[in-house]
C-alpha positions in Angstrom: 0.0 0.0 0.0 1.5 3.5 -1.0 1.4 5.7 2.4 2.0 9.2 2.7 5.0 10.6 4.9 3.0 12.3 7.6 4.5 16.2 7.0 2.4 15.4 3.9 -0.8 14.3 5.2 -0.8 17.6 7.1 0.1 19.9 4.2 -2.8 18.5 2.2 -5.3 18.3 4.7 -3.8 22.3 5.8 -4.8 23.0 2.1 -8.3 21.8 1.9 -9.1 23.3 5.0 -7.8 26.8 3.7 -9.8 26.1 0.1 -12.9 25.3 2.3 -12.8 28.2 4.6 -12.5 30.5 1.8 -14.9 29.0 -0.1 -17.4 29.0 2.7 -17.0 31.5 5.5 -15.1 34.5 2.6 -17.3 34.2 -0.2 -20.2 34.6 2.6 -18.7 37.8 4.0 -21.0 41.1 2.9 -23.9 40.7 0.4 -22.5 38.0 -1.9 -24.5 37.3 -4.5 -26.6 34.1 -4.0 -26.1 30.8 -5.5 -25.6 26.6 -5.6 -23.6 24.5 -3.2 -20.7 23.3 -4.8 -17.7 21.6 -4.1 -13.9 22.4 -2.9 -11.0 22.5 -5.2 -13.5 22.0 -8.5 -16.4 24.1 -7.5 -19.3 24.4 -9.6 -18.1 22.4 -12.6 -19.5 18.7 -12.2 -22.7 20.4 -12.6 -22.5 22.3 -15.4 -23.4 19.6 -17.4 -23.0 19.3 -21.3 -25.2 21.8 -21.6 -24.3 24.8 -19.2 -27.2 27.3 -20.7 -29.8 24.9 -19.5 -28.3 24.7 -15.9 -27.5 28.4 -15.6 -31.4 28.8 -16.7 -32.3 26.3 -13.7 -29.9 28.7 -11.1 -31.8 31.7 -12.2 -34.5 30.6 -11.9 -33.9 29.9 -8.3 -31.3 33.0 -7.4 -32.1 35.3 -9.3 -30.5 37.3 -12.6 -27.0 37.8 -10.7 -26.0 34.6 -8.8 -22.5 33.1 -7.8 -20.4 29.8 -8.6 -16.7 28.6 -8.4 -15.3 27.6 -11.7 -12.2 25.6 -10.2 -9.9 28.4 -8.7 -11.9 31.4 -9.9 -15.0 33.2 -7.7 -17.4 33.8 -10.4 -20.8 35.8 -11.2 -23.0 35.1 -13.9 -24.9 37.8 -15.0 -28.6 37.0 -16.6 -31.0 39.2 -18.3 -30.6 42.4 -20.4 -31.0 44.9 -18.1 -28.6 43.0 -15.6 -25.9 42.4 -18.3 -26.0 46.2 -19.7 -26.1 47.8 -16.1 -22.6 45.6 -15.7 -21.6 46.1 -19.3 -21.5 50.1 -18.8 -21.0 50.5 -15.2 -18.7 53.9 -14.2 -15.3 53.3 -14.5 -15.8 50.2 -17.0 -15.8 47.7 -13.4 -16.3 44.8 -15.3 -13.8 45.5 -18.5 -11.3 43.6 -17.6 -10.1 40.3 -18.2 -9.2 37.1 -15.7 -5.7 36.6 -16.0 -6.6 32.4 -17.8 -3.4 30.3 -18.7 -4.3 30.3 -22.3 -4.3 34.0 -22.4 -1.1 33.9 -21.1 0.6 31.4 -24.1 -1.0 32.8 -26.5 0.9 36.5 -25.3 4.0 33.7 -25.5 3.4 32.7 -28.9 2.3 36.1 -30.8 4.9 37.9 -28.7 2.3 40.6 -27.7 -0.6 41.6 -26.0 -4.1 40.5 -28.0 -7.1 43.1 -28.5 -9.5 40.3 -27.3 -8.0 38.9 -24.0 -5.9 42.2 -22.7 -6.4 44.0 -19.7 -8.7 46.8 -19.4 -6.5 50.1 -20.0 -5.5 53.2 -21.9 -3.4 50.8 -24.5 -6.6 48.9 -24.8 -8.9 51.5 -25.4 -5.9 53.3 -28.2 -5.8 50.0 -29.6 -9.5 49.2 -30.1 -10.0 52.6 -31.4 -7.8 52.0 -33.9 -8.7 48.1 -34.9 -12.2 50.2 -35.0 -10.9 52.8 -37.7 -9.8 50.2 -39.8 -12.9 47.7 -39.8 -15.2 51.2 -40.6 -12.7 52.4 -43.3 -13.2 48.6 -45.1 -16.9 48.3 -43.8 -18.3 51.8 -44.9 -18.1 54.6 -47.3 -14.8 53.2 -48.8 -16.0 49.6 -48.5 -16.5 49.2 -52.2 -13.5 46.5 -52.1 -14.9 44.8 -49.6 -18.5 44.3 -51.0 -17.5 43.4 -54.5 -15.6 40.4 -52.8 -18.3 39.4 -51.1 -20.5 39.1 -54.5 -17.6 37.5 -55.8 -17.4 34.5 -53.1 -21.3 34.6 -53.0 -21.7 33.7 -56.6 -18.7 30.9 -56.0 -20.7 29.3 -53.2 -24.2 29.7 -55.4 -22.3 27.7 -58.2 -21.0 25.1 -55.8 -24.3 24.4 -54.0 -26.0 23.9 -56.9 -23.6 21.0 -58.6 -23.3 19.3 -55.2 -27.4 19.0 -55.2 -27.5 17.0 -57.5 -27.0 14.2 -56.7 -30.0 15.0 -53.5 -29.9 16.5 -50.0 -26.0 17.5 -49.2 -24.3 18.9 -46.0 -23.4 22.1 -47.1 -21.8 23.9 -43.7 -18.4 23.1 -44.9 -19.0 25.2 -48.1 -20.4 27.9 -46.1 -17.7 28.0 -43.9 -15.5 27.7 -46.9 -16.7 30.6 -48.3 -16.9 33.0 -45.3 -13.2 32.0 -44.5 -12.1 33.0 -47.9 -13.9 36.8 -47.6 -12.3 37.1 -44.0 -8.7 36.1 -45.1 -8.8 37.7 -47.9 -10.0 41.0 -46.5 -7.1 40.2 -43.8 -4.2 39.7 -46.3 -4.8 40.2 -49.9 -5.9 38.6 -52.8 -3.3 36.2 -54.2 -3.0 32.8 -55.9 -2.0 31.2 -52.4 -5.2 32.3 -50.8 -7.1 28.9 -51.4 -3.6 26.8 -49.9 -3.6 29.2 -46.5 -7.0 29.3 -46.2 -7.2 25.7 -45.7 -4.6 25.9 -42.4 -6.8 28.6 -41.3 -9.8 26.6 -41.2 -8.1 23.4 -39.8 -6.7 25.9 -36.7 -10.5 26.7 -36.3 -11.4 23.9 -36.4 -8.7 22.5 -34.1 -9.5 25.5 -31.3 -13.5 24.6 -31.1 -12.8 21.3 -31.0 -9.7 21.4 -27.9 -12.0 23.9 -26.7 -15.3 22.1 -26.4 -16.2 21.5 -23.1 -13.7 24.3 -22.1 -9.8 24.1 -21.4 -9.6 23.3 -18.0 -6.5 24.6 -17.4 -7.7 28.3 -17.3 -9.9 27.1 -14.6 -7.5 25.7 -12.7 -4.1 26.6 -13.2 -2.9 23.9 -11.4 -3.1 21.0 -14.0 -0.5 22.7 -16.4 2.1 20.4 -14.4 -0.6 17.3 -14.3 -1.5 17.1 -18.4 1.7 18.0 -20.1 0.4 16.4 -23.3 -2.9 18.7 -23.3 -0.7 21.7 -22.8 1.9 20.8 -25.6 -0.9 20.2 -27.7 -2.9 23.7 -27.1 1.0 25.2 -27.1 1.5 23.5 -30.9 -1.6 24.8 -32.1 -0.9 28.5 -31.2 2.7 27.9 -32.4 1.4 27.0 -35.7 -1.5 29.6 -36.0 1.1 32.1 -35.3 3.8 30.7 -37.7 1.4 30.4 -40.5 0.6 34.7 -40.6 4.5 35.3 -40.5 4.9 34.6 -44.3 1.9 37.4 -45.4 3.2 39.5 -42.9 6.9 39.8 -44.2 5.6 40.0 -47.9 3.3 42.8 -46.6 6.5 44.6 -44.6 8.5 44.4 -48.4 5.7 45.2 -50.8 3.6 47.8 -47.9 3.5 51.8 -49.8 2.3 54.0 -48.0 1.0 56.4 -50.5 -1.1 53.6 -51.7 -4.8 52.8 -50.9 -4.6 49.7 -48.8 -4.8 46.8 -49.9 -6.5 44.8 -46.7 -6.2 45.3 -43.1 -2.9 43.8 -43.0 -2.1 47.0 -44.8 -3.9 49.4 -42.9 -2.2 48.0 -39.6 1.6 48.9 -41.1 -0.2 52.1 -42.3 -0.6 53.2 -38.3 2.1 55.5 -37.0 2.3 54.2 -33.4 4.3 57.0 -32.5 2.0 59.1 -33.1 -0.4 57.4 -31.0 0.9 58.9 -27.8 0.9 55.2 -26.0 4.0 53.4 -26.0 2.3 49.9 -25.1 1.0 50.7 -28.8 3.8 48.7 -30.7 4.1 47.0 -34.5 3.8 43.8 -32.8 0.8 44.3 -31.1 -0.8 45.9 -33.7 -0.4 43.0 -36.2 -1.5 40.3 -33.4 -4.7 42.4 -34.2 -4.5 39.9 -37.2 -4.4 36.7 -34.8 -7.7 38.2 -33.0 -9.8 39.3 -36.2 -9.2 36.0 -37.9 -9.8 33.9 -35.1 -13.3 35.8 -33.8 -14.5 37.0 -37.1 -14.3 33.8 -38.9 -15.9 31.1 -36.9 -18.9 33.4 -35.6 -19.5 34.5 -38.5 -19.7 31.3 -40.7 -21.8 29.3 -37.6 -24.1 32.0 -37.5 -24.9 31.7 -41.3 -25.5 27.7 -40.8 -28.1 28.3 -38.0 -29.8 31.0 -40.7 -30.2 28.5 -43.4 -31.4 25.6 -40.9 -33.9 28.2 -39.8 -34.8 28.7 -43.3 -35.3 25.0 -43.8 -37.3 24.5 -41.1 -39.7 27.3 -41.2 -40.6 27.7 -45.5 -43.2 30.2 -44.9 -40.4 32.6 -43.7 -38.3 31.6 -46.3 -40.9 32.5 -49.4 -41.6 35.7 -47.4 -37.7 36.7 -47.3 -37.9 35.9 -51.2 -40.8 37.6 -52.3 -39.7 40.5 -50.0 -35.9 40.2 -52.6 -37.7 39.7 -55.4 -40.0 42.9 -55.0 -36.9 44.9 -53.8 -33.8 43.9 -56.4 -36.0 42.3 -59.0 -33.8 41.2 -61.8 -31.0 42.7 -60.6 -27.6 40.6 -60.4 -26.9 41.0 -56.4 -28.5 42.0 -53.5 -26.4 44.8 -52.1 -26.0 46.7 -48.7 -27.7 50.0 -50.0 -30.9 47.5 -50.5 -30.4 46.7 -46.6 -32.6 49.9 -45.9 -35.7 48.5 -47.5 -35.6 45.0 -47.1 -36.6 44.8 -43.7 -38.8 41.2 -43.4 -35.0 39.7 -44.6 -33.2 42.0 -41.5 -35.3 41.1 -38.9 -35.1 37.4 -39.9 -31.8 37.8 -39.4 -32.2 39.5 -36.5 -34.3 36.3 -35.3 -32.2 33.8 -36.4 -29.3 35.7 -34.3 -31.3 35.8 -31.1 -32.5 32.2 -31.0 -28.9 31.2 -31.8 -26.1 33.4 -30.8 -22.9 31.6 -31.3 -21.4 32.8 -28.4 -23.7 33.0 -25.9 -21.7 33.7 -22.8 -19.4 35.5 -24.6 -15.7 36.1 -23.0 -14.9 36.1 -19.7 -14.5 39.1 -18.0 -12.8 40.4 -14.7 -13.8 42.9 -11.7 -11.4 46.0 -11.9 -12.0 46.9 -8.3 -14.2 46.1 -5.6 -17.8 47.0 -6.7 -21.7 46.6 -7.1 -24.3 45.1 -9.1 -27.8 45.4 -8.5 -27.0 45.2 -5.0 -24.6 42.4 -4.7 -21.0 43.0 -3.9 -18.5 41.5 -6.6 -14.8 41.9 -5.5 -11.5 42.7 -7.6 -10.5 40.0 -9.8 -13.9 38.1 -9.5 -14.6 36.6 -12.7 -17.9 37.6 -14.3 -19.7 35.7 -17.1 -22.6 37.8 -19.4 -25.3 35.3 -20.1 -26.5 36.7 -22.8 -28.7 33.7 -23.7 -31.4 34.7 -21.1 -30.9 38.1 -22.6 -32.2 36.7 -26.0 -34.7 34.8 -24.3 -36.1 36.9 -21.6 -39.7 36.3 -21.4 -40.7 39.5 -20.2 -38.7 41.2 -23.4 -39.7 38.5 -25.9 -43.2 37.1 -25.0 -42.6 34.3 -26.8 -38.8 33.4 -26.6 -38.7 29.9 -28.4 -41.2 30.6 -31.3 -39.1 31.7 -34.4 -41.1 35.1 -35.2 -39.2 37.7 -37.1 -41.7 40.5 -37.1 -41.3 41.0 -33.4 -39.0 43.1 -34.7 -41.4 45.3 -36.8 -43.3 48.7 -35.9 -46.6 49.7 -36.8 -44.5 51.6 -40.4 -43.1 48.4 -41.0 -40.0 49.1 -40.3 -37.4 47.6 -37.7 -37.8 48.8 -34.4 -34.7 49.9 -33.1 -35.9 49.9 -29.6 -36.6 45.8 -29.9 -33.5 45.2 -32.0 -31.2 46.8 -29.9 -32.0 43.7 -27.5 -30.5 41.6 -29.2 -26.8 41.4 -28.1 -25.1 38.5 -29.2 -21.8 40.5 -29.6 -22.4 41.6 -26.4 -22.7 45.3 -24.8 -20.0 47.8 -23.4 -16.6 48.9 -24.3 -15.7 44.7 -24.1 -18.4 44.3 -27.0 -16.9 42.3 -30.4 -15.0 44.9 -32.5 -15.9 43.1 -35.6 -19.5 43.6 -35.3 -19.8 45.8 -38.5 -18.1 43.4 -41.0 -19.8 40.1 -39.1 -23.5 42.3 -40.0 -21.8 43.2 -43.3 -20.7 39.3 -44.4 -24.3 37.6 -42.9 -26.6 40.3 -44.6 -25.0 40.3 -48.2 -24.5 36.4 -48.4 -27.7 35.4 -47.0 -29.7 37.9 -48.9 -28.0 36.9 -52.4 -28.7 32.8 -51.5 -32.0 33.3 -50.7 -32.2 35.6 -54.0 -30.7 32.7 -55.8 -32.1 29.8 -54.7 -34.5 27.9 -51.8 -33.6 25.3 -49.2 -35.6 22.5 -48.9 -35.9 20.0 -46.5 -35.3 16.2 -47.0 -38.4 13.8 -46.6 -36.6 11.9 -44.3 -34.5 14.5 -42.6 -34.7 15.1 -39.1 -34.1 18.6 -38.1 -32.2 19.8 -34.2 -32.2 22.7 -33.9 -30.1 22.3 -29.9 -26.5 23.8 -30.3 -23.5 22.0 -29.8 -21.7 23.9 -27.1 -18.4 24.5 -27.6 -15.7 27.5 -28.3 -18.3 28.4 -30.9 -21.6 27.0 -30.6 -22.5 25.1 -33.7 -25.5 23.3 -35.3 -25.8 19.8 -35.5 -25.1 18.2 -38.9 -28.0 18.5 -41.2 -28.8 17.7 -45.2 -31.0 19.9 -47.6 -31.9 19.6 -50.8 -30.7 23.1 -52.4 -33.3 24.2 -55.8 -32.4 27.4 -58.0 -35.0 29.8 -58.2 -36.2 30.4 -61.7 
């Protein structure tokens, strides 16, 4: 029998009892917020389930919309309901702007050598650096956009032709050529246009691919810190991945450095970023090097999001036809012949926006968005939160609160039409699946930009039809990205 040298057996036992009083007797101090029992050293997490948005639902329902769990090492708030999550989204002083300090934040800093837009701290570099990722994204997303929309038509006609060979032969899984497709606009609006896009656009999806699937059920490691020295394999693994990702935008960005003139209209982002002067930015946390990891962060939020949430809009489509014909007739009376659908129709096609909009509530692909972090000691909605408590915006119950909705789980797009039929901002604005505040997704613009014109121009193009035998789920499969379940359709051109 193995036995423990005594010194040991007290050391351990010393430990637990510290975890346990701090767990018990600490997080009890002051007005905590309420919430479950769990356990020591792992907390909440056995009982999160596989799917955590069902048991977060059952804990608000019992504690209310701000309640309290332990995610391993971490004292954490999850924050339900719109009017919870915006109060904490734009609380004075941006309280809850910050990020927890997670292991995978700090490799990837390792890897790309600097700082990332999406995972840094809350501070002035921050704020000079979203201001100008936000610049750049409106220069390629508005007036002088033209580049950017003429891609789009370009890829959309690419995946029209391909959709319509594959079908047939009958119903095809077609979310690998939709994700196809939306990588190519992202990288190429990242890097450039080139007869190597097609080769590295294949290792960007595979890295995707790779990060949602390491990244299913979580990486536990950023939870507990811990079990870096306990699964050396699983860290090597998430370590390779980041190594490669970061190797495989080093050959763009050198060609970029030797070809970059200034006193030329950019070419992509990639362009715009060597275009910045960061001296003249007035921050010296504002380097080169962290302005190209902006590259690392807009290719690995913009592309997955986007292409998942284009999936869920077609299974929609498939499963409720009546909407589908109304999007189409709504096109058809709007562009009439006209080759493409494009963003100045946005305006008057409203039935097809606020499907959209639908589609986006009932599924937002990342519906707990990113972590965030206490700046200070604080309040919310009563309940104290202390510095460095972690704080998670469910924005799920946002997008499904019954008092804001009525009818939450019924696919209805003109809930989001006034009397004038037109959208009504005041409803729209509820939905948040890039979340609110300061912390919301930068790449919000060109995410609306990519969805409207490629969905608009397939439905203008053709219908989706479901399979006899086709069974439709509509559940999500959790993950880094939440994602449909695999589905077949039957794909008919419109004549």
């Amino acid at each position: 029998m193995l036995e423990f040298p005594s010194i040991t057996v007290f050391f351990i036992t010393f430990l637990l009892n510290c975890l346990i009083f701090k767990y018990f007797w600490i997080e009890k101090r002051g007005k905590s917020p309420p919430g479950p029992w769990g356990l020591p050293i792992l907390g909440h997490l056995p009982f999160l389930g596989e799917q955590p948005l069902k048991t977060f639902a059952k804990w608000r329902n019992k504690y209310g919309n701000i309640f309290r769990i332990r995610m391993g090492s971490w004292n954490t708030v999850i924050v339900n309901g719109y009017a919870a999550i915006k109060e904490a989204a734009e609380k004075p002083g941006d309280a809850f702007s910050c990020r927890p300090h997670f292991t995978s934040q700090r490799v990837l800093e390792e890897y790309n050598g600097e700082v990332s837009l999406a995972f840094s701290s809350f501070n002035d570099a921050y704020l000079a650096h979203r201001k100008i990722t936000s610049t750049i994204l409106r220069y390629f997303t508005g007036r002088h956009g033209a580049l950017t929309e003429e891609l789009m038509y370009e890829e959309v006609d690419v995946l029209i032709s391909t959709l319509l060979k594959k079908t047939k032969d009958g119903p095809v899984d077609i979310r690998g050529d939709i994700q196809h497709s939306v990588g190519s606009i992202i990288y190429q609006i990242l890097y450039g246009r080139g007869e190597d896009v097609n080769e590295n656009l294949m290792l960007m999806i595979k890295s995707a691919d790779d990060f949602n699937e390491f990244n299913r059920n979580g990486n536990p490691v950023d939870v507990m810190p811990w079990l870096e020295y306990f699964m050396p394999k699983r860290m090597a693994l998430y370590k390779g991945m980041v190594s490669e990702s970061a190797k495989s935008r080093q050959p763009k960005i050198k060609e970029h450095i030797e070809t970059f003139s200034p006193d030329k209209q950019p070419r992509d982002i990639l362009d715009s970023l060597l275009a910045v002067d960061v001296d003249s930015v007035g921050n010296p946390d504002i380097t080169r090097g962290r302005l190209l990891g902006t590259l690392a962060d807009l290719q690995g939020a913009g592309f997955d999001t986007t292409n998942k949430a284009l999936q869920f809009l077609i299974l929609h489509m498939i499963k409720y036809p009546d909407i589908q014909r109304k999007v189409q007739n709504e096109i058809d009376d709007v562009v009439g012949d006209r080759n493409h659908v494009t963003l100045k129709d946005k305006e008057r096609l409203v039935f097809t926006e606020a499907t959209i909009l639908e589609s986006m509530r009932m599924k937002a692909v990342a519906p707990m968005g990113l972590p965030k972090s206490a700046l200070q000691d604080t309040e919310l909605q009563g309940y104290n939160i202390s510095k460095g408590t972690v704080l998670f915006f469910n924005l799920h119950s946002a997008l499904y609160d019954e008092e804001i909705w009525g009818d939450p789980d019924n696919f209805r797009p003109s809930r989001f039409l006034d009397d004038n039929n037109k959208i009504d901002l005041k409803v729209s604005s509820r939905v948040i699946p890039f979340s609110l505040g300061r912390r919301r997704c930068a790449g919000e613009p060109l995410a609306k930009m990519e969805i409207f014109i490629m969905f608009a121009n397939m439905m203008q193009k053709f219908s989706f039809v479901k399979p006899e035998a086709e069974v439709l789920d509509e559940e999500s499969v959790p993950g880094l990205v939440y994602s449909p379940k695999p589905f077949k359709v039957i794909v008919k051109e419109r004549v």
